[in-house]
C-alpha positions in Angstrom: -72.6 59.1 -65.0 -71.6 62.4 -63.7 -74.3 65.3 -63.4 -74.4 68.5 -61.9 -76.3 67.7 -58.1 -76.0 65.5 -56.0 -79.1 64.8 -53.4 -77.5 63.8 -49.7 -79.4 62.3 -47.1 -78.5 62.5 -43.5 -79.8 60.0 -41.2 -79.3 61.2 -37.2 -80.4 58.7 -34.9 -80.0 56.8 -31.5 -77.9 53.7 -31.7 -78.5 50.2 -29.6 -75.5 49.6 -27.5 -73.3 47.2 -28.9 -76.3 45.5 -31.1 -75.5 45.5 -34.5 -78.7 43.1 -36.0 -80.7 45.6 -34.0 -78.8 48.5 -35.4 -79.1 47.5 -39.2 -82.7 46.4 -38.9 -83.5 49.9 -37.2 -81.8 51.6 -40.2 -82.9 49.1 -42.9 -86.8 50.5 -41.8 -85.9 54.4 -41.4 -84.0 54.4 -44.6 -86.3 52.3 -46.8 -88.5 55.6 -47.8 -85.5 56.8 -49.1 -85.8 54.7 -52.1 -84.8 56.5 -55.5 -85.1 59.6 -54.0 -81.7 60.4 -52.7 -78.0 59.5 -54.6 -75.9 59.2 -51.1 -77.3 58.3 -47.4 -74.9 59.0 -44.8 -74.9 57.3 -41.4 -73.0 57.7 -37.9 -69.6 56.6 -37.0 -69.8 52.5 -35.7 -73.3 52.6 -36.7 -73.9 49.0 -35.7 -72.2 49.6 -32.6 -71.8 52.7 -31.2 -68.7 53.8 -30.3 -67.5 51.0 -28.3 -63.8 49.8 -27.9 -65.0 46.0 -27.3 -63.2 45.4 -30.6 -62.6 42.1 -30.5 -65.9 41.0 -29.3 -67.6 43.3 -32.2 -65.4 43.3 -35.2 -65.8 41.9 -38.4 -64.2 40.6 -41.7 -64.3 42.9 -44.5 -66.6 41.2 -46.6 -68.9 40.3 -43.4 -72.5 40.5 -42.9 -72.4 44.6 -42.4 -71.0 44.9 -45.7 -73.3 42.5 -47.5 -76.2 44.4 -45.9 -74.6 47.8 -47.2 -74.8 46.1 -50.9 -77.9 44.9 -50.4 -79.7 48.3 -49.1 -77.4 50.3 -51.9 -78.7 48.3 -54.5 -82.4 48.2 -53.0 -82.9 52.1 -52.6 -80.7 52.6 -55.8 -78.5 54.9 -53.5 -75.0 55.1 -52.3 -74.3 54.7 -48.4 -71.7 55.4 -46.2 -71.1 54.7 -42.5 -68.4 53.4 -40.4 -67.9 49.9 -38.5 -65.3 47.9 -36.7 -63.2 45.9 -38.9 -60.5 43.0 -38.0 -57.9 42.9 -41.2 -54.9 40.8 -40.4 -54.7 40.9 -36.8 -55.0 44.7 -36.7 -58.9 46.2 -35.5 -59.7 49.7 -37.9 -62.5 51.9 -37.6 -63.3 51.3 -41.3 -65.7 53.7 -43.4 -67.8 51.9 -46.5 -68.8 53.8 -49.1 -71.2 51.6 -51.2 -72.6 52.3 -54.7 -75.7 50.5 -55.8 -73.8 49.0 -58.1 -71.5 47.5 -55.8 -68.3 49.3 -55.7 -67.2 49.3 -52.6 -64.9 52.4 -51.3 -62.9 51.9 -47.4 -61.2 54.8 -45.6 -59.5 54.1 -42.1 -60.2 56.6 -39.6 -56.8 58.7 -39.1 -56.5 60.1 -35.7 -57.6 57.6 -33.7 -59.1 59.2 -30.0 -57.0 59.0 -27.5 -59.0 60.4 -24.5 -61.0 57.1 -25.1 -57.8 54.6 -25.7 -59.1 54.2 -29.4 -55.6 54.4 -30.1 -54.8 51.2 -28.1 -57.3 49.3 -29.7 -57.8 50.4 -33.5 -54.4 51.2 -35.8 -54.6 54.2 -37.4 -55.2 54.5 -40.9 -52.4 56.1 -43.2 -53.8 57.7 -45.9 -56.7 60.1 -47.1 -59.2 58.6 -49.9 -60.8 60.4 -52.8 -64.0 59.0 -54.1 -65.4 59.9 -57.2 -69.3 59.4 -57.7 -71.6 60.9 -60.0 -69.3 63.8 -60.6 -68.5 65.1 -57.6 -65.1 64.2 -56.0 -65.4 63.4 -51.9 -63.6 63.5 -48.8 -65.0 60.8 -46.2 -63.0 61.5 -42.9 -64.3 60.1 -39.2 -65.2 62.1 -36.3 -62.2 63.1 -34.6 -60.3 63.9 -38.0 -62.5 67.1 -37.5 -59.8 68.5 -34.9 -57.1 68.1 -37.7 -57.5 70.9 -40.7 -54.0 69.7 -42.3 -56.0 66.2 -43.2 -59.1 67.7 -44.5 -57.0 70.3 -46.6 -58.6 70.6 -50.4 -55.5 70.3 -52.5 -56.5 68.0 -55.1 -60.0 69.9 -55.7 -62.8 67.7 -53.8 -66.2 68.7 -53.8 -67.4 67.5 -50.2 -65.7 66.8 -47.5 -67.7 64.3 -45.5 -67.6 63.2 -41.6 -69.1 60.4 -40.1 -69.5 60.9 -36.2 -69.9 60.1 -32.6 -69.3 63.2 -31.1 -70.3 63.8 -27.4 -72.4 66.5 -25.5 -69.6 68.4 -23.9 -67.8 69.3 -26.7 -70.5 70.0 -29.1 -69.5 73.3 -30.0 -66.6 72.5 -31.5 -68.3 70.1 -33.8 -70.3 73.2 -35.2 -68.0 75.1 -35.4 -65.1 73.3 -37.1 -67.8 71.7 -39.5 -68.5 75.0 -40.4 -64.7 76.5 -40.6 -63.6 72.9 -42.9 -66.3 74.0 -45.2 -65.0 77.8 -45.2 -61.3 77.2 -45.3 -61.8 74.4 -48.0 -64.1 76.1 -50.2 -66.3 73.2 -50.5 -69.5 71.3 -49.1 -69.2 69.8 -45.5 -71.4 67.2 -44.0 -71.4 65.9 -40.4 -73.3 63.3 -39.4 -73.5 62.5 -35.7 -75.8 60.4 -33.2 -78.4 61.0 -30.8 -78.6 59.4 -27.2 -76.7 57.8 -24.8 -74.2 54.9 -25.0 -73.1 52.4 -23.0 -70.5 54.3 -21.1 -73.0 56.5 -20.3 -71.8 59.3 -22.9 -74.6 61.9 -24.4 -74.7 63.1 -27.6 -77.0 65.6 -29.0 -76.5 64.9 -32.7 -76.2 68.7 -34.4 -75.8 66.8 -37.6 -75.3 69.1 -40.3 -74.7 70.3 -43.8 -72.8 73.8 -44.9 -72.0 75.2 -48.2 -68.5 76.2 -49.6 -69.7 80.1 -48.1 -70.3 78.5 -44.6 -74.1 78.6 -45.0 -76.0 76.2 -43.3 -78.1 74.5 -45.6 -79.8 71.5 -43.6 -82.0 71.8 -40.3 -81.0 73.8 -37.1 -83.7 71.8 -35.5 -81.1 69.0 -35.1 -81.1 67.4 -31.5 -83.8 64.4 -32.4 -83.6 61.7 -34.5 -84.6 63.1 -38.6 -83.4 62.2 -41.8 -83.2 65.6 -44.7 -82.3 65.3 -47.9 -80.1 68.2 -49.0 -79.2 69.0 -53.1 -75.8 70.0 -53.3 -75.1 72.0 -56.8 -71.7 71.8 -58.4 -72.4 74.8 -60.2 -72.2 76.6 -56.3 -68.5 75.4 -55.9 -67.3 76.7 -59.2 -69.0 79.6 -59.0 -68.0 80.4 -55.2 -63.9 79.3 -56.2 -64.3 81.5 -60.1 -65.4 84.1 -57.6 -62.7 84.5 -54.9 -59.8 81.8 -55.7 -58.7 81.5 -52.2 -57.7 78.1 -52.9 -54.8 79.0 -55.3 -53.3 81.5 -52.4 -52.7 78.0 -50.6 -49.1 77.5 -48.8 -48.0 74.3 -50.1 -46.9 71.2 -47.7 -47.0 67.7 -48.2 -48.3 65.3 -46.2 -46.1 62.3 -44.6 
């Protein structure tokens, strides 16, 4: 049923190195006070996991035990949720993102640009095309971390609503992560969420979570108080995007490209 807002939750929080029951029971009890309050809860990139290249030690089958728990919490807090984990299809590994309604749809995107500073690119195949999700009336964008750096892949020429990244972005180069969120909303005319972590992982990387929410203006809409673990729910308002691309088409003065 489509309707006119959409209330998004994002969930920053410190993930348990390479412990994915631990993980999903931590988020089953932060979450569950979400419960038909919220249409969409988004969570951090390799949220059972962290961002860890031990791929074939931590991956799993599509339809493993992550993504029955993903149905599962959908259905029980009558909300969508999205996050990414390590997936083995074929004899390939992906960093996968789930997007799960609670009525058991089941949307995948594979992450892109893989991150070559860490070797994910020797580990996880890239994935080869964008996906469009439609879900209670507004059309979105779920990229992965790194996909950030690359404006050609986020660009809005089919008309999304949100454009939504999932995240494990480190200390050091945490002002690009505000920034760019902020610029992908701008330049794309739409809502832009980032969801990142808090903490330290087993490499011994920081990250200072700056998980966020703009509007299509560039406004900040969610907390700048964003360096702990908090869930905020934020109403995004189709009306806004109509209103902001009625007001000054940008959009339309697009070059065109295609991608390959």
């Amino acid at each position: 049923m489509a309707t006119t807002s959409l209330r998004v939750s994002i969930v920053q929080s410190d993930l348990q190195w390479e412990d994915p029951s631990a993980n999903k029971a931590h988020f089953s009890k932060i979450v569950a006070p979400l419960a038909n309050t919220t249409d969409l809860i988004v969570l951090p990139e390799m949220f059972t996991t962290g961002f860890s290249m031990n791929a074939e030690h931590l991956s799993e089958a599509q339809d493993g035990d992550t993504l029955q728990w993903l149905i599962y919490t959908s259905k029980l807090l009558n909300s969508a949720i999205v996050g990414t984990i390590i997936i083995k299809d074929g004899i390939n590994f992906y960093n996968r993102l789930l997007f799960v309604t609670p009525l058991g749809q089941v949307h995948t995107y594979d992450k892109k640009h893989t991150f070559t500073l860490a070797g994910e690119h020797r580990v996880f195949t890239s994935g080869a095309s964008r996906v469009f999700i439609d879900y209670l009336g507004f059309k979105i964008c779920p990229l992965i971390c790194y996909d950030l750096r690359f404006p050609i892949w986020a660009r809005n020429n089919v008309g999304y609503d949100i454009l939504l990244y999932t995240a494990n972005w480190p200390q050091k180069r945490i002002a690009a992560w505000d920034t760019l969120l902020k610029a992908r909303a701008i330049e794309n005319m739409s809502y832009c969420i980032g969801v990142n972590r808090i903490g330290q992982d087993g490499n011994g990387h920081k990250y200072p979570g700056h998980s966020a929410v703009y509007d299509s203006l560039g406004t900040q809409l969610s907390t700048k108080d964003y360096e702990t673990a908090f869930i905020q729910t934020i109403t995004l308002d189709k009306q806004h995007i109509q209103t902001t691309r009625n007001t000054l088409p940008f959009l339309n003065d697009a070059d065109d490209f295609i991608l390959t």
